[in-house]
C-alpha positions in Angstrom: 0.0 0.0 0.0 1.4 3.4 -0.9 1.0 6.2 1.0 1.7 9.2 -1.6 -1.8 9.6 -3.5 -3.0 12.3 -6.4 -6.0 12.7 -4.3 -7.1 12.0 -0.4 -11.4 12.0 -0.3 -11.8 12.1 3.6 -15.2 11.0 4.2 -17.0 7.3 2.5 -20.3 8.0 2.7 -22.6 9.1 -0.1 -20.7 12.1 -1.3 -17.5 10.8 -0.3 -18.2 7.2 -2.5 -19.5 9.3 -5.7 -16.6 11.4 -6.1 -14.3 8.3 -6.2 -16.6 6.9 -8.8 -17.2 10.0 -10.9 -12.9 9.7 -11.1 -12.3 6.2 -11.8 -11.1 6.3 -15.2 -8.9 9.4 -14.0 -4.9 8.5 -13.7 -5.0 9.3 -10.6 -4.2 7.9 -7.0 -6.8 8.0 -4.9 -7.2 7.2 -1.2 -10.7 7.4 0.9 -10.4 7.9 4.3 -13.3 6.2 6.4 -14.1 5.5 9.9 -16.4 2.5 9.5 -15.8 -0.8 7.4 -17.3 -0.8 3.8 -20.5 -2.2 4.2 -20.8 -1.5 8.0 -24.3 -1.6 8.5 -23.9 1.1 11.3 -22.2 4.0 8.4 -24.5 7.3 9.3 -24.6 7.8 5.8 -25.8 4.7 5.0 -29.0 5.0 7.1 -32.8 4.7 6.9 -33.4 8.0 6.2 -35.5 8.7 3.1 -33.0 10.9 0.4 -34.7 13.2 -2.3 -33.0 12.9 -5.3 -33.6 15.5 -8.2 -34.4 14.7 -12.0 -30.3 16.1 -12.1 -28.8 13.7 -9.8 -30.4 10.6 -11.3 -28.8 11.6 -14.4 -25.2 11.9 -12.5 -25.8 8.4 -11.1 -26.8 7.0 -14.5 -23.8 8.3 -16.0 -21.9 6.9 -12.6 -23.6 3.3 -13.2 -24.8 2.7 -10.1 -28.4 4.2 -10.8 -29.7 1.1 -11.6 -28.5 -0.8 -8.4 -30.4 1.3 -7.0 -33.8 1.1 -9.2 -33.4 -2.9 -8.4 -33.5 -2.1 -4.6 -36.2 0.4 -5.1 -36.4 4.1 -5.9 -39.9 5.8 -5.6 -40.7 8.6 -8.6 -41.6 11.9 -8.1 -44.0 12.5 -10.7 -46.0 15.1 -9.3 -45.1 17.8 -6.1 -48.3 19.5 -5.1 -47.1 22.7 -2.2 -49.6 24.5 -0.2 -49.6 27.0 2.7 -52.2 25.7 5.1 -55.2 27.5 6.5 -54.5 30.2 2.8 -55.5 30.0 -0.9 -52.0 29.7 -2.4 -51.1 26.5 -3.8 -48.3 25.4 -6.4 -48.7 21.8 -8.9 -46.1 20.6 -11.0 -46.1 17.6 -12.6 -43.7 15.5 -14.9 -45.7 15.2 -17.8 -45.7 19.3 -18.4 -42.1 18.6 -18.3 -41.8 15.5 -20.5 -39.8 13.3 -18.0 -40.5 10.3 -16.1 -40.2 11.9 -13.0 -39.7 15.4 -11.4 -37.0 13.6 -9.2 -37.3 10.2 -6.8 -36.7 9.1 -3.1 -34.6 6.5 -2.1 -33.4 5.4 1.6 -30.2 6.4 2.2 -29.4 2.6 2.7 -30.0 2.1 -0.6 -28.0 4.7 -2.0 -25.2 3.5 0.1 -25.1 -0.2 -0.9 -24.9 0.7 -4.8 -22.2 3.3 -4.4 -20.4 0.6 -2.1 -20.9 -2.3 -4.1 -17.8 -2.0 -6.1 -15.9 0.5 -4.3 -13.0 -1.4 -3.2 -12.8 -2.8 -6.8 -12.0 0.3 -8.9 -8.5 0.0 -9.6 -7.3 3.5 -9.1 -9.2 3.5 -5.1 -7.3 2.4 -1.9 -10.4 2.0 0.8 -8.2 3.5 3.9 -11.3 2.6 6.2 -11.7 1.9 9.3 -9.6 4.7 10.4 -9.9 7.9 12.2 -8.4 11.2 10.7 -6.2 13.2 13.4 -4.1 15.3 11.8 -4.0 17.2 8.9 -1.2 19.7 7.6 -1.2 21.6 4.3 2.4 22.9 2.9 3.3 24.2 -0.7 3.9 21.0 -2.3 1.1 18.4 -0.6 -1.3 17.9 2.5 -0.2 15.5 4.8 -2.9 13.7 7.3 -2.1 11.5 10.0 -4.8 8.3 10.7 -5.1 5.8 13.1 -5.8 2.2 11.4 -5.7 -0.5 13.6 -3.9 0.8 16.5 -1.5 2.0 13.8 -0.6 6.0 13.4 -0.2 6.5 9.3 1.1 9.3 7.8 -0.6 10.0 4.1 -0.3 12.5 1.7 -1.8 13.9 -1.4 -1.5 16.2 -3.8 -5.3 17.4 -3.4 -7.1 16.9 0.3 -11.0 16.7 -0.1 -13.2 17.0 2.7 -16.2 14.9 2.2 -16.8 14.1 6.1 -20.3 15.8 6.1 -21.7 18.6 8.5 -20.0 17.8 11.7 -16.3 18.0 9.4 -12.8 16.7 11.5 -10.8 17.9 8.7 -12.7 21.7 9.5 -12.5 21.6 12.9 -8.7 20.5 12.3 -8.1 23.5 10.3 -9.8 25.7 12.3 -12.0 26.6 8.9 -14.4 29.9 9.2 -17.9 29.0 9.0 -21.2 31.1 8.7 -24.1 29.8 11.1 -27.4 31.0 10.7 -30.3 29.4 12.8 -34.2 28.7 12.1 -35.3 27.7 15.9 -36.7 24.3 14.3 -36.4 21.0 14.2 -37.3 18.2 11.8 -38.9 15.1 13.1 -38.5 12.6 10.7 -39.9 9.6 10.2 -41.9 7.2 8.1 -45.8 6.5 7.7 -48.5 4.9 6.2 -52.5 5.8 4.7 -55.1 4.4 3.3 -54.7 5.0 -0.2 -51.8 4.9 -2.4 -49.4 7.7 -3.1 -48.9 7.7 -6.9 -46.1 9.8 -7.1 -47.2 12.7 -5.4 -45.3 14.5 -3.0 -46.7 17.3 -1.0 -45.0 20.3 0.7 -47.2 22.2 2.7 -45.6 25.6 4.7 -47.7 25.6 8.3 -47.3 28.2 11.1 -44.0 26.3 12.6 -42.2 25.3 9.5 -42.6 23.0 5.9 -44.9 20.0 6.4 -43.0 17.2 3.3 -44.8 14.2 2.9 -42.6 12.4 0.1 -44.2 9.0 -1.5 -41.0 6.1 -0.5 -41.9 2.6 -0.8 -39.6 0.4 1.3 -37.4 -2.0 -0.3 -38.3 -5.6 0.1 -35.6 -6.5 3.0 -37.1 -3.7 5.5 -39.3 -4.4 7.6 -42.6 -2.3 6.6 -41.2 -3.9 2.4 -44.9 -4.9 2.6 -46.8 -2.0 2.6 -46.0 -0.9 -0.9 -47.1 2.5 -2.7 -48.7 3.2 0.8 -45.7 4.2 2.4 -44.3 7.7 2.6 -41.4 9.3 4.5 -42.3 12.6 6.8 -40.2 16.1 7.4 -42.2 18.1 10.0 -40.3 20.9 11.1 -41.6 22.0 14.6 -40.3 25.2 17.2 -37.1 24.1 19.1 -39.6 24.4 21.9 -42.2 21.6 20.8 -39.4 18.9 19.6 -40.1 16.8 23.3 -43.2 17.4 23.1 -43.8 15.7 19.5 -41.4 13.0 20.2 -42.9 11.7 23.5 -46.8 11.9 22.0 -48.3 8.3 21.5 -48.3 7.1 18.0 -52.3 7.7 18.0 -52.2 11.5 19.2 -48.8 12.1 16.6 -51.1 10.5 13.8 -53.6 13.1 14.9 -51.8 15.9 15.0 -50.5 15.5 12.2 -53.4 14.6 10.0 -54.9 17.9 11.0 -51.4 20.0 9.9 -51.8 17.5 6.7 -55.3 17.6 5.9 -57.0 14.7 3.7 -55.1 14.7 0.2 -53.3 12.0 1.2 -55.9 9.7 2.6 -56.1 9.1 6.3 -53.3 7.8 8.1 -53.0 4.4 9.7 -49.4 4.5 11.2 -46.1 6.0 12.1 -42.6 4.7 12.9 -40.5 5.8 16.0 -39.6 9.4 15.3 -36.3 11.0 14.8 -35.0 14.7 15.8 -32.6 17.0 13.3 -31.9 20.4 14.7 -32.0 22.7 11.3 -29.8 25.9 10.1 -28.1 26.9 7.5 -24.2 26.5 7.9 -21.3 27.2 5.3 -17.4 27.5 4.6 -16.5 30.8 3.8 -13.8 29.7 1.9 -14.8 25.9 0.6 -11.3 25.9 -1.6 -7.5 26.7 -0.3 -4.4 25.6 -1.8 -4.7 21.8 -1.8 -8.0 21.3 0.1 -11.9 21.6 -1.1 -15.0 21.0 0.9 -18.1 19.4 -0.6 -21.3 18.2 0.6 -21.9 18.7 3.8 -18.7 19.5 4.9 -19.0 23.1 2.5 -22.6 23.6 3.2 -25.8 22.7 5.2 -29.3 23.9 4.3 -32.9 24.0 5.7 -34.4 21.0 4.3 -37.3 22.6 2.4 -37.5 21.8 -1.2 -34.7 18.7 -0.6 -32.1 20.2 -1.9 -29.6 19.1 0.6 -27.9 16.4 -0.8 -28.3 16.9 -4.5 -27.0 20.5 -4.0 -23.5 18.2 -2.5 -24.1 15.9 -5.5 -23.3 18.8 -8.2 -20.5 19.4 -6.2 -19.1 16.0 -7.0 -19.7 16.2 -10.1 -18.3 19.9 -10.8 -14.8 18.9 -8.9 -14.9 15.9 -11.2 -15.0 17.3 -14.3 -12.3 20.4 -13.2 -9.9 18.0 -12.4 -10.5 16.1 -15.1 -9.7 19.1 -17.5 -6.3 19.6 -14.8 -5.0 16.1 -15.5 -6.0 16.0 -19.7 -4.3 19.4 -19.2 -1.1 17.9 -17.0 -1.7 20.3 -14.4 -1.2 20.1 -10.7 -5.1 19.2 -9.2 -4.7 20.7 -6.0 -3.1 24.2 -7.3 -5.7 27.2 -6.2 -6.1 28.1 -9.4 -7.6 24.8 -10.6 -9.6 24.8 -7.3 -10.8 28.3 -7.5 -13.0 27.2 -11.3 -14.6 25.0 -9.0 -15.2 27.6 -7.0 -16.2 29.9 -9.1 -18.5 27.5 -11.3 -20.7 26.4 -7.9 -21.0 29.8 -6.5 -24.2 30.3 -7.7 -25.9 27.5 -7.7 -24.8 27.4 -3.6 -26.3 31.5 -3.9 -29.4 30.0 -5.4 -30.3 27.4 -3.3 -29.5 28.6 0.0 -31.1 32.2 -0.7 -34.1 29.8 -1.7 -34.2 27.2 1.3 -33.9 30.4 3.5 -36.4 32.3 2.1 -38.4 30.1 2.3 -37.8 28.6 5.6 -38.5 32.6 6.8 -41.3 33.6 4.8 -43.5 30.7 5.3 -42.9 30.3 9.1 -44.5 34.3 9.7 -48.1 35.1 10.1 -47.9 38.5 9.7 -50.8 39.1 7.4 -49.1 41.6 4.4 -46.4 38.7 3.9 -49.2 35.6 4.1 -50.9 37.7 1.3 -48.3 38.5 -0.6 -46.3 35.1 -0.6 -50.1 33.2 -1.4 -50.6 35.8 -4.2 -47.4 34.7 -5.5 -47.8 30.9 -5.4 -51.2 31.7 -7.3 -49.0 33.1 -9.7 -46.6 30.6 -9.9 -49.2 27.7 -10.4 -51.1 30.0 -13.4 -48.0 31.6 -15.5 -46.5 28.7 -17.0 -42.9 30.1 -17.4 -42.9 31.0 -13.6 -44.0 27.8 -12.6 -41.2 25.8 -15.2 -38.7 28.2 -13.2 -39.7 26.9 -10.2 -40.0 23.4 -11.3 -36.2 23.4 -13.3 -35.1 24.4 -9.9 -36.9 21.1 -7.9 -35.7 18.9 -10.7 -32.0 20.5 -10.5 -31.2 21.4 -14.2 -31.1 25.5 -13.3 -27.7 26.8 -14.4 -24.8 25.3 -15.6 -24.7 21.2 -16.5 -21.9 19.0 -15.9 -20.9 16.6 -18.1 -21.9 13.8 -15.5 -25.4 15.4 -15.5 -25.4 15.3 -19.3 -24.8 11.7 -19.7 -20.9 12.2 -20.3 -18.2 10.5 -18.6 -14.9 11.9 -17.3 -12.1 10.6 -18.7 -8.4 11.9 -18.5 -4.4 11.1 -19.9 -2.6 12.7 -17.1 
């Protein structure tokens, strides 16, 4: 095993895993740093927890291979998204077949994102798995970054000539740099969990913006080896954001009172619900690295940015990372450049600026507008979801931006693979 590499990916899990695959026909070294085994069943990015993947990142997995792995286990289309803002006349519908797609995007368990992107890992020939370890120390000169891991009991010294940080929102390698961050709070919480009605989704997700925060009901049938595998199309994943204040509250109620509450914040258009799962709490804000490139280090994914869940942009926003970093260094090594120069780093930089602009000035906005009561702004913002739902080209704006082909398109997102001759 060498310990000199091209490139050092600190971080397995889902954005950690796609990078590695989006460069495996690159001539370049590449080591991934991990502190569970492979297929550890306990990997936090390889969780239950229901993912929402845009009409964009379906087409960066295709091109990956590993999308259908993951339509075998069971992904759950998107084919219509149907927001309201409850108790008010605004309401937004977009639907698939206005855009001539299969699907406005999907929903898949985290789990079963996980297993596809792992299922070959350790195979690609340019990937050393360095996993489990745990990342200590981490040193950037001139020439290279140097980390120090612990493997085994073992202290090993790496180094690359590019450090990415992939370790998601709670970042070793940021806290080990000491990297500035911006930290904006909401207040909320989401309670997550999963649930089932009466009827049948068909593809219908609803978003509906309530006094304490975005209601997401997101149609996710379980794949086969889970234990609710059974209750097919009737199955749907929850985000209910609640006030800090209220999170105990909502997590001791009995299943039967949560059901209630809940089907009055929901109303009827999904059919009545019959069951819940145990809930889970996520304290929300909106966190990012001021500087998400240096010489020889980029953040992606969580690691560079967290957002409010509204919309689900979360994870497909650290997808397009992946796939922008890709393709620069791709263009560094066909060019025989240095990958971890700042130069080459900063047309990273430069190209995701404003999609992260966009997205987080959305999810915030959002998260804001729709949480206040104060009756100028509930008339205005329901005036503008009418709007939005009867002036076509607004609502394709709106809808381009949920299906994540706003802006500029990768070549992974295109269909395109990366290929180099370093």
């Amino acid at each position: 095993m060498t310990d000199d590499f091209d490139l050092l990916i600190v971080g397995g899990g889902m954005v950690g895993a796609s990078l590695a695959h989006a460069l495996k026909a690159l001539p370049l070294r590449i080591g991934i740093i991990e502190a569970y085994p492979l297929h550890d069943e306990k990997q936090p990015s390889f969780d239950s927890r229901a993912i929402a993947l845009s009409y964009g990142s379906r087409r960066i997995f295709d091109t990956l291979g590993v999308w259908q792995a993951m339509v075998a286990e069971t992904v759950t289309p998107i084919t219509r998204i149907h927001v309201s803002d409850r108790g008010h006349f605004g309401s937004v519908r977009m639907d698939a077949a206005e855009e001539g797609v299969e699907a406005l995007g999907y929903v898949a368990e985290a789990s079963v994102i996980g297993r596809a992107l792992a299922a070959n890992l350790g195979e690609l020939p340019n990937v050393e798995l360095i996993c489990p370890a745990t990342l200590s120390d981490v040193q950037i000169s001139d020439e290279q970054a140097s980390v120090t891991v612990e493997q085994g009991g073992v202290l090993r010294e790496l180094t690359a000539k590019l450090l990415v940080a992939a370790d998601g929102g709670r970042s070793t390698v940021r806290e080990l740099l000491g990297a500035r961050t911006f930290r904006l709070g909401y207040g909320q919480t989401a309670i997550i969990a999963n649930v089932t009605t009466e009827r049948g989704h068909g593809g219908i997700a609803y978003e509906r913006f309530t006094d304490s925060g975005p209601l997401a009901l997101l149609p996710n049938n379980a794949p086969a080896w889970m234990e609710d595998g059974e209750s097919g199309d009737k199955r749907w994943s929850l985000v209910w954001t609640v006030r800090d204040r209220d999170v105990e509250e909502h997590r001791a109620l009995s299943d039967a009172l949560f059901i209630s509450r809940l089907q009055k914040r929901l109303g009827k258009r999904a059919g009545r619900i019959l069951s819940a799962t145990p809930r889970h709490a996520y304290p929300l804000g909106l966190e990012y690295v001021r500087d998400h490139v240096r010489h020889r280090l980029a953040f992606i994914g969580n690691a560079a940015h967290l957002i409010h869940p509204v919309a689900g942009q979360g994870f497909n926003l650290g997808l397009r990372d992946v796939a922008a970093l890709a393709e620069v260094l791709m263009e560094a090594v066909s060019a025989q450049h240095d990958p971890g120069l700042l130069e080459t780093l900063q047309r990273y930089a430069k190209w995701r600026r404003p999609d992260y602009l966009r997205v987080m000035g959305m999810t915030d906005t959002l998260a804001r507008t729709f949480s206040n009561d104060f009756t100028p702004l509930v008339v205005a913002r329901n005036l503008g979801m009418v709007a939005m739902d009867l002036i076509p080209p607004l609502r394709r704006l709106l809808t381009h931006q949920a299906m994540g082909v706003n802006g500029r398109q990768s070549r992974l997102a295109r269909g395109v693979t990366l290929e180099g001759n370093g």
